[in-house]
C-alpha positions in Angstrom: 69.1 -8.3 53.1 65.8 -7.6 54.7 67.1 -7.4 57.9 69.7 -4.5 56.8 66.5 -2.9 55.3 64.5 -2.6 58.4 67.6 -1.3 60.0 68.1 1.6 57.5 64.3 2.7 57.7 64.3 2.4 61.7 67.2 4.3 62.1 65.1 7.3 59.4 61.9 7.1 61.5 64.0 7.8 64.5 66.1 10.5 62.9 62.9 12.2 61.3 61.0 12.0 64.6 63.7 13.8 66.7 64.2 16.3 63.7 60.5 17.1 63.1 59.7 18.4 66.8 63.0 21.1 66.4 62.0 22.1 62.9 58.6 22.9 64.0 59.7 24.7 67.5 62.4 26.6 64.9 59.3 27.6 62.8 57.0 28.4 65.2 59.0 30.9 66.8 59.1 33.6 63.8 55.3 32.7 63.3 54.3 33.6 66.7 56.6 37.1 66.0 55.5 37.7 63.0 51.5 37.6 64.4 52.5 39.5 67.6 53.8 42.1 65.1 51.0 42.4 63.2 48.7 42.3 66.3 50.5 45.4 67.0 50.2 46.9 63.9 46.8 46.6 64.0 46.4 48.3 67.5 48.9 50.8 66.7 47.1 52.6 63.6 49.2 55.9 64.1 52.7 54.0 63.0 54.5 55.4 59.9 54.2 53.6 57.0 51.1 51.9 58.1 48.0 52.9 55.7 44.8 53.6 57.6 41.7 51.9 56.5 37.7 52.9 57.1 36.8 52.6 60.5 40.2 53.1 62.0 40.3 55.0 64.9 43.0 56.9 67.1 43.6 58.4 69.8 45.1 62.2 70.5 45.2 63.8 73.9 42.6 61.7 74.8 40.2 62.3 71.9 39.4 59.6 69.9 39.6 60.4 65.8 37.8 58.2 63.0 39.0 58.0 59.7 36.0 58.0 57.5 34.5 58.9 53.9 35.2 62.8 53.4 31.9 64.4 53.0 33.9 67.2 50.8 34.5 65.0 48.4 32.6 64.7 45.4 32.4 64.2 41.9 32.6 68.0 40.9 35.7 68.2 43.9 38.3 65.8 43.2 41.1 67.5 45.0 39.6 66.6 48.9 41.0 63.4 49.7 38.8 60.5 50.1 39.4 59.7 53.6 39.9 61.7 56.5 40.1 61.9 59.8 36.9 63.4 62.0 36.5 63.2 65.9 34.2 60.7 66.9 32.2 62.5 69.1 31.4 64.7 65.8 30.6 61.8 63.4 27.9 60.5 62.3 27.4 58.3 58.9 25.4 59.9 56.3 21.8 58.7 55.7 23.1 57.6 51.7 26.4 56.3 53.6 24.4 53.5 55.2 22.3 53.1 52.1 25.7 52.4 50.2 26.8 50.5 52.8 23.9 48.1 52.6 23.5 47.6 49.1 27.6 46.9 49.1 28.1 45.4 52.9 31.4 44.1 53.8 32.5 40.5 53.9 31.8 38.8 57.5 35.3 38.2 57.4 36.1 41.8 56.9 33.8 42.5 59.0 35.4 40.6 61.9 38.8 41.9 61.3 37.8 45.4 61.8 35.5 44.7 64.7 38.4 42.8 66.2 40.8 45.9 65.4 38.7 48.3 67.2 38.1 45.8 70.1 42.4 45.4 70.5 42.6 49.5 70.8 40.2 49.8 73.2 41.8 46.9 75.2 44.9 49.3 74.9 43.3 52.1 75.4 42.4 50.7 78.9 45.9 49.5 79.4 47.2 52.6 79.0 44.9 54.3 81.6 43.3 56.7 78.6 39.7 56.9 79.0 37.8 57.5 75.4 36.3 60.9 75.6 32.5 60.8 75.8 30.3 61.8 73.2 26.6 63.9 72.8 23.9 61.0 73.1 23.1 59.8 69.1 19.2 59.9 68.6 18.9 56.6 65.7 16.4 56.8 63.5 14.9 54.6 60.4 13.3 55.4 57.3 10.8 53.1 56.0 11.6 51.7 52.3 9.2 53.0 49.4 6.6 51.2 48.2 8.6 47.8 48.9 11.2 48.4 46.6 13.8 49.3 48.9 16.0 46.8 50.6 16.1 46.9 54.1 15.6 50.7 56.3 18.6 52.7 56.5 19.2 54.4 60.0 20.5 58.0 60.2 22.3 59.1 63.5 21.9 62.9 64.4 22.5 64.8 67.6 18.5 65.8 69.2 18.6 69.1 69.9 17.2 70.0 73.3 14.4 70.5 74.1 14.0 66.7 73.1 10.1 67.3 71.7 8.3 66.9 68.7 8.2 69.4 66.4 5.0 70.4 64.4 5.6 71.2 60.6 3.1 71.4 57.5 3.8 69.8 54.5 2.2 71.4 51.4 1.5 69.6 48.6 4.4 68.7 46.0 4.6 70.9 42.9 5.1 68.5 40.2 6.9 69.8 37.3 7.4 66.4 35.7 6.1 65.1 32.4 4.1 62.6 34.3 1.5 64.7 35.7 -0.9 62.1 35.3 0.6 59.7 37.3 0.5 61.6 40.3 4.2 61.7 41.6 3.7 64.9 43.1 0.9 63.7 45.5 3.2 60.4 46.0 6.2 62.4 46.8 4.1 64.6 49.6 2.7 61.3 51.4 6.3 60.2 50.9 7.9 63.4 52.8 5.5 62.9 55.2 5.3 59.0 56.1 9.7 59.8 56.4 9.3 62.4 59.0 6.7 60.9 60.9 8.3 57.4 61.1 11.7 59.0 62.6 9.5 59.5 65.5 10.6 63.3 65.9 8.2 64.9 64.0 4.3 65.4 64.0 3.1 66.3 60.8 0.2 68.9 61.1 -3.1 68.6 58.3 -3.5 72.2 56.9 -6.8 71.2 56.6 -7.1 71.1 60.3 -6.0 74.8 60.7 -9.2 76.6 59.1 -6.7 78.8 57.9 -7.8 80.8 55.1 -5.3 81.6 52.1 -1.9 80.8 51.7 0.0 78.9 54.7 3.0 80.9 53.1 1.7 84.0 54.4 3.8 86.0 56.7 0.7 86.4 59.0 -0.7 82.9 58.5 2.7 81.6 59.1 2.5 83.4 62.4 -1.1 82.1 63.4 0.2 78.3 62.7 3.6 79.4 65.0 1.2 81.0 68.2 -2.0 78.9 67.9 -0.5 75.7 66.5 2.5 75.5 67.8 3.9 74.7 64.1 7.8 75.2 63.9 7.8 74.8 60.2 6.0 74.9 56.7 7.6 72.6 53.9 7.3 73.5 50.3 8.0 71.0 48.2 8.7 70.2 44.2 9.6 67.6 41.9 11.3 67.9 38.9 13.3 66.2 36.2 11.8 63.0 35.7 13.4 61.2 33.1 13.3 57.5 32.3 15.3 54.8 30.6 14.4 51.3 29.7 16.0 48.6 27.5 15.8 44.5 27.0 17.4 41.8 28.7 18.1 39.4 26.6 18.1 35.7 28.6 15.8 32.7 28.5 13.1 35.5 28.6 13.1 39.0 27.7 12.5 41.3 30.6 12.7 45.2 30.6 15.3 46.9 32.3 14.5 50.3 33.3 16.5 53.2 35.2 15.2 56.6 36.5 15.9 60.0 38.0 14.2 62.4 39.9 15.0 66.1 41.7 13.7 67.1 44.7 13.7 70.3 46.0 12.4 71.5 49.6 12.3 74.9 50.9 11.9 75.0 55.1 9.9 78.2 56.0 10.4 78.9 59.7 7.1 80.3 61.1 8.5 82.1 63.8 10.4 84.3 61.4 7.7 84.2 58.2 11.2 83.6 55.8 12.7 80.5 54.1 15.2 79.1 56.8 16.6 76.1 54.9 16.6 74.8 51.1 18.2 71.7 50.2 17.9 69.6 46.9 18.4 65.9 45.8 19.2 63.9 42.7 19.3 59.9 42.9 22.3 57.7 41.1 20.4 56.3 38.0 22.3 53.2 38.3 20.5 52.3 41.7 17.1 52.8 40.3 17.7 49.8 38.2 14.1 47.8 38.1 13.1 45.2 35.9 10.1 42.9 34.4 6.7 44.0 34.1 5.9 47.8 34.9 9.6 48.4 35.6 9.3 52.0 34.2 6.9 53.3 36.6 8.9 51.3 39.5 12.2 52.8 38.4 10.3 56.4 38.9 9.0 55.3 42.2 12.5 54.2 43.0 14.0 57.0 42.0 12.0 59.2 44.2 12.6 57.3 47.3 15.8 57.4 46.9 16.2 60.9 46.3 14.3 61.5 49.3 16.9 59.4 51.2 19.5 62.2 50.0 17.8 64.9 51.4 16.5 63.1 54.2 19.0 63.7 56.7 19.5 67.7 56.4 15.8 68.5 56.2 15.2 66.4 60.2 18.1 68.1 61.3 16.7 71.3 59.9 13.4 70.9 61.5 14.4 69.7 65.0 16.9 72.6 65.6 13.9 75.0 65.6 12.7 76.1 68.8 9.8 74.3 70.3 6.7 75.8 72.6 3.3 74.6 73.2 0.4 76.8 74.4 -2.0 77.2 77.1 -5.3 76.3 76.1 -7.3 77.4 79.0 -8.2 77.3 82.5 -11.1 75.8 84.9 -10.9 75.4 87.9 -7.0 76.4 88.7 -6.0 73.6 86.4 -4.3 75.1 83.4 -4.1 72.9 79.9 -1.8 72.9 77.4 -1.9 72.1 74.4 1.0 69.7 74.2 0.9 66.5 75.4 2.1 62.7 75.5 2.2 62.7 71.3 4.5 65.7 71.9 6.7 64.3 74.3 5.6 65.7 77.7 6.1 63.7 80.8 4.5 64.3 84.0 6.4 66.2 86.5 7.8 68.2 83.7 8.2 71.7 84.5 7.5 74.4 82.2 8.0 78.2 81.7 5.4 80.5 80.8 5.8 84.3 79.1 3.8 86.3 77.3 3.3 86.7 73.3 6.5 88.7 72.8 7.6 91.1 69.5 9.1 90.4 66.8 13.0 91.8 66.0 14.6 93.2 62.9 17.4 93.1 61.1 18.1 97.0 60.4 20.3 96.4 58.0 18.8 93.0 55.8 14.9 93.6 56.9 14.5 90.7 57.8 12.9 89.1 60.9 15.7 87.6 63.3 12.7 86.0 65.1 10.2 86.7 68.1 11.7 87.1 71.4 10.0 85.9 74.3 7.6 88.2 76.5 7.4 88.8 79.3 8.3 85.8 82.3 4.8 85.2 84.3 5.6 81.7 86.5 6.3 78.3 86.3 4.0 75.2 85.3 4.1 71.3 86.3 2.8 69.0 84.1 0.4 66.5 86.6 -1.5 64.8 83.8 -1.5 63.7 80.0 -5.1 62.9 78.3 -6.2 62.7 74.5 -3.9 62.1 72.3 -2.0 65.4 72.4 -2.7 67.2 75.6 -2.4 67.9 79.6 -3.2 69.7 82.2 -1.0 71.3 84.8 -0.6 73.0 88.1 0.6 76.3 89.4 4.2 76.4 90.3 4.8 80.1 90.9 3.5 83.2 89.0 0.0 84.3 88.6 -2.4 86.2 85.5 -1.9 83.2 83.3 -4.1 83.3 80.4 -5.0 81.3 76.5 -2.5 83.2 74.5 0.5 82.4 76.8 3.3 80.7 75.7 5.1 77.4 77.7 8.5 76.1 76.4 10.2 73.4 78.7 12.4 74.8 81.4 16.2 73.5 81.0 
């Protein structure tokens, strides 16, 4: 009996061992399909019935498209779709995008799935012979958080506008129109506008206490001295506005306060050149990620609030600034060296060459009044930066042209 027993489970080993490697070659065929097909559904994002995701990206003509967050989209219009699809070369992520995106970052297993997606098309894309169409240079630049309370420093991508200086702009103090007057927000929010701007590297913030200017900066003809003399692009007026606060308990193995806040922002861009507002833009931060809690969580919430409200308007009021035109002045001149008044802080290299004209006039709109801006005198010769000293100047040598003098104008020759 026990012999015929190890003779029936012999001959099963032997039967399931020469049945197991065929099942599994049987199996592993449709597997190995089944990936390739969705390898390829994956690098082909442009297939019916296939649903796009954020981040995608294809390619038409040779131009490669992104399908992203529609910036038309918001709570007052709910007929734009959510996503659509934007040429690459013309994208960038919003400032409050990558905010968003930090506070709610995606898995790292999503995260390697879409990496990996994008990595397979451009392996196609190379296959295929179709070279991804270049884009303008991105400039990146970070915000610094407020007052520690906000996690991590957001990056904003915008196109620099040549010439690729600094510009100069003024920032008045805040007009605070809060309940909370004695708690200072509006001087807060000024050193806040101005910490921003500076920190993006771009931007030189000018003291109007340096200027001796007498009377309002908001002057037409003040506006005009900061513009010639200064070499100021812009003057920012600035007000905060619609404070309001909201706190309740947590109830827990302690009770802590939980507070929320919101806070307006509204800044006017006064282009010098012109003596007229050129840009206003206003902000209003999402109470629910002004959440703070525990001791003093009211006045945090506020200062929360505020720096995130500046993140909203961020974005629009740098790209504002830096599409001004930039020019620097000459000084004076010893000794045939002529100085500017633009240096290393402002971006100037050595060997650069720049243009010099004359103070020229200002033109009119017949129709509107207004200024369209100051045209350029007239052309008197060309300038090469040979050295950078102080912390904002440099002196520079005779190209061509002669007659120079103080109250000529230099912009950087393209």
């Amino acid at each position: 009996m026990k012999k015929l027993i190890s003779i029936i489970l012999a001959a099963t080993l032997v039967s399931s061992c020469s049945y197991l490697p065929f099942v599994g070659k049987k199996d592993d065929k449709p597997a190995k399909t089944d990936e390739k097909k969705a390898e390829q559904k994956k690098v082909d994002i442009s297939e019916e019935g296939r649903v796009p995701m954020a981040g995608d990206i294809k390619v038409i003509d040779g131009v490669e498209y992104i399908y992203t967050r529609n910036r038309q989209r918001t709570l007052d219009v709910q007929q734009e779709p959510e996503n659509i699809w934007i040429r690459k070369d013309q994208y960038s992520p919003g400032l409050f995008e990558s905010m968003l995106a930090t506070a709610a970052a995606p898995s790292k297993k999503e995260k390697t799935a879409m990496e990996a997606r994008i990595a397979k098309l451009e392996e196609e894309l190379k296959k295929k012979g179709i070279a991804p169409q270049m884009a303008y240079p991105v400039q990146m630049s970070a915000f610094p958080g407020g007052a520690g309370y906000m996690a991590g420093s957001p990056m904003i991508a915008f196109d620099y506008p040549s010439p690729r200086m600094k510009r100069r702009v003024v920032v008045l103090p805040a007009e605070d129109q809060t309940n909370y007057k004695n708690e200072h927000l509006g001087e807060l929010t000024t050193k806040r506008i101005v910490s921003k701007l500076e920190s993006t590297g771009t931007i030189i913030c000018v003291d109007p206490s340096t200027t001796n200017i007498t009377g309002s900066l908001t002057d037409p003809a003040n506006m005009k001295i900061l513009n010639e003399v200064f070499g100021v692009q812009a003057v920012l007026v600035s007000t905060l506005s619609d404070v309001y606060t909201s706190t309740s308990k947590i109830e827990g193995k302690e009770q802590n306060e939980a507070s929320f806040a919101m806070a307006k922002i509204a800044i006017s861009v006064l282009n010098t050149d012109t003596g007229a507002v050129y840009k206003q833009m206003s902000g209003r931060n999402p109470v629910f990620l002004s959440r703070e809690k525990g001791d003093f969580s009211t006045e945090k919430a506020k200062i929360r609030a505020i720096d995130l409200t500046m993140e909203l308007v961020a974005e629009d009021l740098l790209k504002a600034i830096l599409y001004l035109d930039w020019h620097a002045r000459i000084a004076s001149i010893e000794e045939g060296k002529v100085y500017i008044n633009a240096g290393r802080l402002s971006g100037l290299e050595k060997g650069r060459v720049l243009e010099v004209y004359s103070p020229g006039e200002k033109v009119m709109d017949t129709k509107t009044g207004l200024s369209l801006g100051t045209k350029k005198g007239a052309f008197k010769g060309e300038l090469e930066v040979v050295e950078l000293f102080g912390v904002d100047a440099s002196w520079t040598k005779t190209r061509k042209g002669t007659g120079f003098s103080p109250t000529d104008l230099v912009y950087v020759k393209q």
